[in-house]
C-alpha positions as CSV (number, residue, x, y, z in Angstrom):
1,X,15.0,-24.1,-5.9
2,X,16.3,-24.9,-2.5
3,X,15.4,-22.0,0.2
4,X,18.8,-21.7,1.9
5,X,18.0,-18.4,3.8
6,X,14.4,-18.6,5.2
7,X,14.7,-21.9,7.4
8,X,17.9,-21.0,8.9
9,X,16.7,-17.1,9.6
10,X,13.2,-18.9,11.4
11,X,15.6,-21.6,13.0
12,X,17.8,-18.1,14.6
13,X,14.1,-16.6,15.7
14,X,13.3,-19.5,17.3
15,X,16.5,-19.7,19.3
16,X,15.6,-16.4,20.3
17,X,12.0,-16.8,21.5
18,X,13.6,-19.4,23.3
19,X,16.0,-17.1,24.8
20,X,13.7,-14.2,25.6
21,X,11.2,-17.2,27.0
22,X,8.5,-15.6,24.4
23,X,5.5,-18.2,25.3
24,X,4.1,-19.0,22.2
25,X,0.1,-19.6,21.9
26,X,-0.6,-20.5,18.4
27,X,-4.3,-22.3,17.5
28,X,-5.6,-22.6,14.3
29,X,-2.4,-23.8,12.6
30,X,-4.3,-26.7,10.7
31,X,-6.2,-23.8,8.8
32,X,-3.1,-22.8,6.6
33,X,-3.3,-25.0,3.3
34,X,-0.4,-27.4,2.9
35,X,-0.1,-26.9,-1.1
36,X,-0.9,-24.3,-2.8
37,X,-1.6,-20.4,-3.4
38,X,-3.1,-18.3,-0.9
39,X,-3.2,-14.6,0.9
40,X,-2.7,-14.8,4.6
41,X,-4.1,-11.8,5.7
42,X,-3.4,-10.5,9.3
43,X,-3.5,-7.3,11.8
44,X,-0.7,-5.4,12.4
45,X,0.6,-4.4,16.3
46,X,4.5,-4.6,16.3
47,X,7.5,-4.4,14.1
48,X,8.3,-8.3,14.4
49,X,4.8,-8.9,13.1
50,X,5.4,-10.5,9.7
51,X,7.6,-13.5,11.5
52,X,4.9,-14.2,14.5
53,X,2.4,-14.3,11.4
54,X,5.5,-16.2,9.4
55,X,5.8,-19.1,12.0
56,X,1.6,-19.7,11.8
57,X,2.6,-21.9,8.5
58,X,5.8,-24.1,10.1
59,X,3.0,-26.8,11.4
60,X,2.3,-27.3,7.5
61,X,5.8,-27.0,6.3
62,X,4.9,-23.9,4.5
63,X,6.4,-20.5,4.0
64,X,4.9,-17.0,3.8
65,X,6.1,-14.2,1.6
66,X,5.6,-11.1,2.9
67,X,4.8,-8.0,1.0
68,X,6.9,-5.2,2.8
69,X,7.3,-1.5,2.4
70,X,10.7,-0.9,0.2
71,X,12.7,0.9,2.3
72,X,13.0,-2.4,4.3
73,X,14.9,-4.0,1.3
74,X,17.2,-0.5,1.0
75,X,18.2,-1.5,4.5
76,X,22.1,-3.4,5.1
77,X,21.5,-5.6,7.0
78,X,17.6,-6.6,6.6
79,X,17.4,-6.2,2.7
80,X,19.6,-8.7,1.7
81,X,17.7,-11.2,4.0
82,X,14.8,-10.0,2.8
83,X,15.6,-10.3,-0.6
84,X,16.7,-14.0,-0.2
85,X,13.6,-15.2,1.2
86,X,12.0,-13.8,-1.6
87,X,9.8,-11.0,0.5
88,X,8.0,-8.5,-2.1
89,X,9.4,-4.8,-1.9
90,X,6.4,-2.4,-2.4
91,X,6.9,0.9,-3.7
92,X,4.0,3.1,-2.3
93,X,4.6,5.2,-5.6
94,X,4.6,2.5,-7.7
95,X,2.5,-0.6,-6.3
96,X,1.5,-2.2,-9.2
97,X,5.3,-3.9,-9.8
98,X,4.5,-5.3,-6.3
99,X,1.0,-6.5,-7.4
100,X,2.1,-8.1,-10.1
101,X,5.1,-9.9,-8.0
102,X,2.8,-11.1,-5.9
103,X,0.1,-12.3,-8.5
104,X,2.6,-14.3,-10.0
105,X,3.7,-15.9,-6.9
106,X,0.1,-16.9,-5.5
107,X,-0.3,-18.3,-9.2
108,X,2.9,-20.5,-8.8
109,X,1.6,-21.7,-5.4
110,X,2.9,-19.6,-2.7
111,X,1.6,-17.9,0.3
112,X,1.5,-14.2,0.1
113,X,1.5,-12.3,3.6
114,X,-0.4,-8.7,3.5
115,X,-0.9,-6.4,6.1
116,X,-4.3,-4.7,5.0
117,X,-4.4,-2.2,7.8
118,X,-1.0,-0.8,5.8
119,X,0.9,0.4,9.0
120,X,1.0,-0.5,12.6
121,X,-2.4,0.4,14.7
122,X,-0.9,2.7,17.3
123,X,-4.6,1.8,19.1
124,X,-4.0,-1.9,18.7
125,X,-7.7,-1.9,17.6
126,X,-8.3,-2.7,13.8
127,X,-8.0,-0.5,11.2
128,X,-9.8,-0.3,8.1
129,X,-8.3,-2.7,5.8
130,X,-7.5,-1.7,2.5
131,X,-9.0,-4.1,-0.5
132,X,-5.7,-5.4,-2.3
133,X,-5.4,-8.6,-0.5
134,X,-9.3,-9.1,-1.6
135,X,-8.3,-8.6,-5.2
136,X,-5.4,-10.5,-5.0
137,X,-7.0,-13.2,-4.1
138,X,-10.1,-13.0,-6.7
139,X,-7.3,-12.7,-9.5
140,X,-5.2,-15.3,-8.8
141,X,-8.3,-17.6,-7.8
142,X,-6.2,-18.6,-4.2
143,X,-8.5,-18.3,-0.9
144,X,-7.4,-15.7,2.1
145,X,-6.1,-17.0,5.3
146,X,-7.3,-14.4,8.4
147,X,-4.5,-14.4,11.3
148,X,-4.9,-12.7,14.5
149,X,-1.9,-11.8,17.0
150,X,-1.4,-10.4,20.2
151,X,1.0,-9.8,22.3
152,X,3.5,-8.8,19.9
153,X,3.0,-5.1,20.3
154,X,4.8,-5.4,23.9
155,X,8.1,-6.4,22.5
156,X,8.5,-3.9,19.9
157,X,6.1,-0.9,18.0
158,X,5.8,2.5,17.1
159,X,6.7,4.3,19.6
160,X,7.9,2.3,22.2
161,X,11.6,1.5,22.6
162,X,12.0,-2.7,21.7
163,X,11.9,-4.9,24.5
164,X,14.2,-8.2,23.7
165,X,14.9,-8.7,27.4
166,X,13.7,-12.2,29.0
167,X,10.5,-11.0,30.0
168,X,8.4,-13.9,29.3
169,X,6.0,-11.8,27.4
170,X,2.8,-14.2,25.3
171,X,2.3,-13.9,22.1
172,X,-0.8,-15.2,20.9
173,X,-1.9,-15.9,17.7
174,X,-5.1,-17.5,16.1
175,X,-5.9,-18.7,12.1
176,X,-8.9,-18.8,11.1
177,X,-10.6,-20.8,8.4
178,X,-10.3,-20.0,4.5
179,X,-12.1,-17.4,3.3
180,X,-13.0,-17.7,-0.5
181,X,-12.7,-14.5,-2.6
182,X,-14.8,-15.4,-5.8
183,X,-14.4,-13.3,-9.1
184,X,-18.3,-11.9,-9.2
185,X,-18.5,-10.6,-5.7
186,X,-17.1,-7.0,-4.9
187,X,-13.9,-7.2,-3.4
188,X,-15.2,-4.6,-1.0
189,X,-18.1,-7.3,0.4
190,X,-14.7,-9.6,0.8
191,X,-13.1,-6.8,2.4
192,X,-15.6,-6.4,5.2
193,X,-16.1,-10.3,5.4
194,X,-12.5,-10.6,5.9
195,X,-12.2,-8.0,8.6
196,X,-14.8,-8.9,10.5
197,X,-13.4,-12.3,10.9
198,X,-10.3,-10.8,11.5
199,X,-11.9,-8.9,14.1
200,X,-13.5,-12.1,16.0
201,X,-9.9,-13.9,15.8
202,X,-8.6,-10.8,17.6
203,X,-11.4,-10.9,20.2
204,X,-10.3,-14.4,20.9
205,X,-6.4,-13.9,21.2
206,X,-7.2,-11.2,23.6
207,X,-9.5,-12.8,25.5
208,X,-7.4,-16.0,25.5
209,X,-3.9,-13.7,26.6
210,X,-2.7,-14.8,30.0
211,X,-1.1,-11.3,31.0
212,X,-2.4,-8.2,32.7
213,X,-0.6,-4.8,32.8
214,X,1.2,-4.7,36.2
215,X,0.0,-1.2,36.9
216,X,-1.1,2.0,35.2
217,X,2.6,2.9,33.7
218,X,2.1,-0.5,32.2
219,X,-1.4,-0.4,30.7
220,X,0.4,1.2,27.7
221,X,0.0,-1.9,25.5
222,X,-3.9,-2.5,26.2
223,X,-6.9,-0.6,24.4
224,X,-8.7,1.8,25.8
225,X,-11.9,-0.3,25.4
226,X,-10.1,-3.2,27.4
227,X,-9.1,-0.4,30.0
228,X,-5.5,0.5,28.9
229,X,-4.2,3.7,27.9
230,X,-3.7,3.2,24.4
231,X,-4.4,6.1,22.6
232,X,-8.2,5.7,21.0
233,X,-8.2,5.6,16.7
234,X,-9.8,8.9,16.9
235,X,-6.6,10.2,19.0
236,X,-4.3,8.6,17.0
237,X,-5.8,10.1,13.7
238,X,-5.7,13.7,15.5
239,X,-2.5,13.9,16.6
240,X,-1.6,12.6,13.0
C-alpha cells in the first residue's frame, strides 16, 4: 500500500529543520538494513525524539514505526497523523495488543522504533532500559538497531518550554551496528548488551557535539557529569 502520509509529514520536518537551521550530524546511517524486520532501539531526551531517530533510516529509503504511548493517538491533531503512518498506540494498561501489533509488523518486514528507557531522561543520562525491545526482537527473529541522539533535548523536553526559534541548535545522532537477539540467550543479557552499546553511541554524539552552554543559566541541557546542571538520576527519582 502506498504511504501517502509519512513522506510528505518527513518532507514538512525537513523544511523546518531547514528553517530553524537545525544542523544535522547523522553517522552510522549505512547501519540501518535496507529490507527487512528490525527494532531500532534508541535513548530518549526530547519530545521530537521519534522523528530525529525517524530520519536515521531516509539514507536507506526505510521507514520507522514508532511505538508511542496512546494518549498521543487520542490527540486532534497528532493522532490522526499518527495513525496514518501506521505508529503503534500502547496502552500502558494493556500492552500486549501493542506487542502483538508490533510482532506482526517486524514479521512483515518493518522497522519498529522503541524507546526502552519508557519516558524522557530528565538527566539526559541513560536510564535503565526495559527488556521488550529484546524480546521483540528474539520473537520475531529481526536484529536491534542501537541509535544515539543528542542535541535534541534543547529544542523541546520535560520541563522546558519548546524552542522552534532559528537558533541553529545540532542535533547529533549516531547508529550503531546490528545487534543479534538470538532465542536461547536471556533477553536480559541482550538488554544490558544493547545498553551498553547504546551507552558508547551516546558517549560519542556528545563528545562529537559542536556546542557549549553559553553560561551557567544555559548549562541546563548538559549532565551534571559533563558539568551542567541537569538534575542527577538520583535527584530526578527523589523529587519523583
Amino acid at each position: 500500500m502506498a504511504e501517502l502520509v509519512y513522506p510528505p509529514v518527513i518532507g514538512a520536518a525537513h523544511t523546518l529543520f531547514k528553517a530553524l537551521d537545525i544542523r544535522i550530524d547523522m553517522k552510522g546511517t549505512e547501519n540501518i538494513p535496507r529490507k527487512g524486520g528490525a527494532v531500532l532501539v534508541s535513548n530518549h531526551i526530547g519530545y521530537l525524539d521519534f522523528i530525529f531517530a525517524g530520519l536515521t533510516a531516509r539514507p536507506q529509503k526505510r521507514l520507522v514505526r514508532f511505538m508511542a504511548k496512546e494518549s498521543v493517538f487520542r490527540h486532534k491533531v497528532s493522532g490522526p497523523l499518527m495513525r496514518a503512518m501506521k505508529h503503534i498506540p500502547v496502552d500502558r494498561k494493556q500492552g500486549e495488543t501493542a506487542y502483538e501489533h508490533a510482532l506482526d509488523s517486524l514479521r512483515s518486514g518493518e522497522i519498529i522504533g522503541v524507546f526502552p528507557e519508557a519516558t524522557i531522561s530528565q538527566s539526559f543520562t541513560l536510564k535503565s532500559f526495559k527488556s521488550g525491545a529484546a524480546r521483540m526482537a528474539q520473537e520475531a527473529g529481526v536484529p536491534l538497531i542501537p541509535v544515539a541522539l543528542w542535541g535534541t533535548q534543547r529544542l523541546w523536553t520535560k520541563g522546558r518550554p519548546k524552542n522552534l526559534k532559528r537558533s541553529h541548535i545540532p542535533v547529533t545522532m549516531r547508529v550503531g551496528e546490528p545487534i543479534e537477539a538470538p532465542s536461547d540467550q536471556y533477553a536480559g543479557a541482550i538488554t544490558r548488551r544493547l545498553r551498553e552499546r547504546v551507552q558508547e553511541l551516546l558517549d560519542a554524539a556528545q563528545s562529537a557535539y559542536p556546542a557549549k552552554p553559553k553560561g551557567p543559566e544555559d548549562s541546563w541541557w548538559l549532565p551534571a557529569h559533563l558539568g551542567g546542571t541537569a538534575p542527577t538520576a538520583a535527584q530526578v527519582k527523589e523529587a519523583g
